[in-house]
C-alpha positions, -999 to +999 in steps of 0.1 A: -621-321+098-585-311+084-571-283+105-563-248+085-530-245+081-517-213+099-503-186+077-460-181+088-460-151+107-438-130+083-465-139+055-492-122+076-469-091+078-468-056+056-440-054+039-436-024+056-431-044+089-409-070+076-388-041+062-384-026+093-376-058+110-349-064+083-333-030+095-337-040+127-320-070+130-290-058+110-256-064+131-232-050+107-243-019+097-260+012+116-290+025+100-310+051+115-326+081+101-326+114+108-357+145+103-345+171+081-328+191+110-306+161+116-322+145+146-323+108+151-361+092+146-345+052+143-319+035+156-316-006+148-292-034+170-260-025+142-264+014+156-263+000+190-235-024+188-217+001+170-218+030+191-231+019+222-264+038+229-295+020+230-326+035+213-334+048+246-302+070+251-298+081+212-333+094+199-343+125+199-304+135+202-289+152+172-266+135+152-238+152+156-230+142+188-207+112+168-185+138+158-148+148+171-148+180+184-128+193+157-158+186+130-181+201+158-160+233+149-155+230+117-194+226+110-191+194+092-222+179+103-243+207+090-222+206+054-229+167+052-267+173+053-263+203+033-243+184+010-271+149+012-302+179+006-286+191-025-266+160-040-288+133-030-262+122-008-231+125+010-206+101+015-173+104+044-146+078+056-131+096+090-133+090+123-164+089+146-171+085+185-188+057+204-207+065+235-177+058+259-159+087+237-139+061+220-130+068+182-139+045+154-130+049+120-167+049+100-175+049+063-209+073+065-230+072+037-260+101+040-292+100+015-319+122+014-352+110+016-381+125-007-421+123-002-421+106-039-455+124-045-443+162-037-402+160-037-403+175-004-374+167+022-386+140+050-354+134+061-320+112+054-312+073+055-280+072+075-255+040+072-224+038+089-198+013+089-172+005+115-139+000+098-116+004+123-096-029+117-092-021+078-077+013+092-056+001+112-044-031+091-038+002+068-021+016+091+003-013+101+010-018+067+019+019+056+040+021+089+058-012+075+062+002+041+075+033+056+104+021+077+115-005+049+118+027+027+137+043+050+160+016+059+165+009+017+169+046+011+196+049+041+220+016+029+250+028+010+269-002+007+242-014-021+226+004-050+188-005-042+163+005-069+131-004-087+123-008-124+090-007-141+080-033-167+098-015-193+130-012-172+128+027-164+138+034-125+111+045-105+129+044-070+168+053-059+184+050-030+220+062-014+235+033-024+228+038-058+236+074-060+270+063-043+277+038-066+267+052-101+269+091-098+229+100-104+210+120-078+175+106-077+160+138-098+186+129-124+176+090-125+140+083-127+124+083-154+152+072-169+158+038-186+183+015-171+204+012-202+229+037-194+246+014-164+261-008-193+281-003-214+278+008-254+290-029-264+261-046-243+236-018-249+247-029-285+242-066-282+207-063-260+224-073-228+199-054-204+169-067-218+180-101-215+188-098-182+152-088-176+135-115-197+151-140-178+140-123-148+109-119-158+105-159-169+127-175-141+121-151-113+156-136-109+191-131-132+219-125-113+256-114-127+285-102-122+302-076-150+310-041-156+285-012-151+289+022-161+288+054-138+270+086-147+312+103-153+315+071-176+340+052-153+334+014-149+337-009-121+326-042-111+294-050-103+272-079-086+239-080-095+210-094-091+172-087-103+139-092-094+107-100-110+077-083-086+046-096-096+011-085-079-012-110-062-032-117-098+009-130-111+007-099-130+042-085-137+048-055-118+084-043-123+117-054-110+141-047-085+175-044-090+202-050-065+239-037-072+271-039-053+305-027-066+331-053-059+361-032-079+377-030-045+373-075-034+384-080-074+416-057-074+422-071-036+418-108-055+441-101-076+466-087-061+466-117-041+465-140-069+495-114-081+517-119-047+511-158-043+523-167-080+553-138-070+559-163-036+554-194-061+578-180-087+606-171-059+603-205-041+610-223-072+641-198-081+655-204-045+650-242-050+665-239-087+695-222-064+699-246-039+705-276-070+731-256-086+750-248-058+755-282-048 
């Protein structure tokens, strides 16, 4: 006689049972619940790994004991389920504390749960994730951003700004205000336009310059610019297409140095070596004639 095949042993489960061995077995996340005064009743393996107490240690402990001090004070476990009762849930990215008193940054998601028959308050679904590395990735980054913004706003030998697609300046730094005469409040917003002159404004000159940006990458030049007391001078320039991570155009920076003082010094050695040139030749014209 064929042997009866065995049923798997998840089939012969409740789904009740293989729900709660789902939550179980979850690594990533730390789902416990709570009773309507905010004690803990569950506790799966991602709670654990999380924020080192096993079931053992944790329930029957209020959960407020993953707070920092200061949100002890400031009551902000008691507003969260407060907030969960009357909302249908709370949600809060701050920092929490592990067993060994060790902070973690958590994205806490609160939900009240309902008898579906009555309405009445059982108690709340609790998720937390651990997102410490995103925070501090963050963190890195904004630090990173912050001292290239200070070291661009600081440089004064070169007028460092940013342009938005449509060529308005949306960042100035020292260098620019040196160079060009506008204080920050008096530039942005402002369309880059008025650092050339009414003959290139004229002939479309700045918008070229940013088309073939925009198409090559970078157009660079050197011509006249105009400061805010309508004096020229000599500028080198070069701009930047910024495109985002999708290619999507961005804006464009724009890099300006004024090189009045290396032309007029140019010249005036161009000036002095054709004055040595010219007086060589009329000493040698001198020397033929007087013999």
């Amino acid at each position: 006689m064929a042997q009866e095949a065995q049923p798997h042993p998840l089939h012969s489960q409740s789904s009740d049972d293989r729900f709660r061995l789902l939550v179980e077995s979850v690594q990533d996340y730390a789902l416990i619940m709570l009773d309507p005064d905010g004690v803990i009743t569950s506790w799966n393996s991602g709670a654990e790994r999380i924020k080192g107490y096993t079931p053992d240690e944790i329930i029957g402990s209020h959960f407020s004991r993953f707070y920092p001090r200061e949100d002890i004070v400031a009551q902000k476990p008691e507003r969260e389920l407060a907030e969960a009762r009357a909302e249908g849930r709370a949600q809060d990215e701050n920092w929490r504390l592990r067993k060994d008193g060790s902070r973690f940054w958590a994205n806490v998601v609160i939900t009240a749960l309902r008898d579906p028959r009555t309405g009445e308050l059982c108690g709340f679904g609790k998720v937390t994730r651990d997102l410490t590395e995103r925070k501090l990735a963050e963190e890195r980054l904004r630090q990173s951003e912050e001292q290239f913004r200070l070291l661009v706003a600081g440089v004064e030998e070169y007028a460092i700004f940013m342009l938005d697609t449509s060529g308005h300046v949306v960042t100035w730094n020292a260098g620019a205000e040196k160079a060009k005469g506008y204080t920050a409040r008096e530039i942005i917003g402002q369309s880059f336009t008025r650092f050339y002159t009414a003959e290139e404004q004229a002939r479309g000159k700045p918008f070229q310059l940013l088309e073939k940006a925009r198409v090559e990458g970078h157009a660079r030049e050197v011509g006249v610019r105009v400061r805010k007391d309508g004096t020229i001078f000599q500028a080198d320039v070069l701009i930047t297409a910024i495109h985002d991570s999708s290619g999507e155009l961005r804006g464009f920076t724009k890099l300006t140095r004024d090189i009045s003082d290396q032309i007029r010094s140019r010249d005036a050695d161009t000036a002095r070596f054709a004055a040595e040139k010219a007086n060589q030749a009329k000493d040698e014209f001198l020397t033929v004639l007087s013999h």
